[in-house]
C-alpha positions, 0 to 999 in steps of 0.5 A: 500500500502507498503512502499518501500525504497532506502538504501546505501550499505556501511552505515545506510542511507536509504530514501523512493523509491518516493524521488528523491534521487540517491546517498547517501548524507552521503558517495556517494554510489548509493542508492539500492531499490532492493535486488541485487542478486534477485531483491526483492524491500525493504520493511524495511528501515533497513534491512541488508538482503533480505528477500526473499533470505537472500542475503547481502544488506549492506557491511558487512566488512563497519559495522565491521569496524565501530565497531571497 
């Protein structure tokens, strides 16, 4: 059996999809555990887009910002 996970969109925090998580408890934002343009559950815990249509599933322009 795969292992699905739960990620923020707008940071690296991400937790297994068992775990009775909503929100991120590093920043707030509500916790994915599908791609949202297809619907794909995740399968990697750090995935930065999905695999089956590549969309985004982490704010970009959040990750730049912490580069800089």
């Amino acid at each position: 059996m795969e292992t699905k996970f739960k990620l923020c969109p707008s940071c690296d925090f991400f937790c297994n999809v068992k775990e009775n998580k909503y929100y991120c408890p590093k920043c707030g934002q509500r916790l994915i555990e599908a791609c949202p343009n297809c619907g794909t559950p995740i399968d990697f815990p750090y995935a930065q887009f999905c695999s089956h249509c590549g969309h985004p599933l982490r704010e970009q322009e959040n990750k730049l910002k912490r580069i800089y």
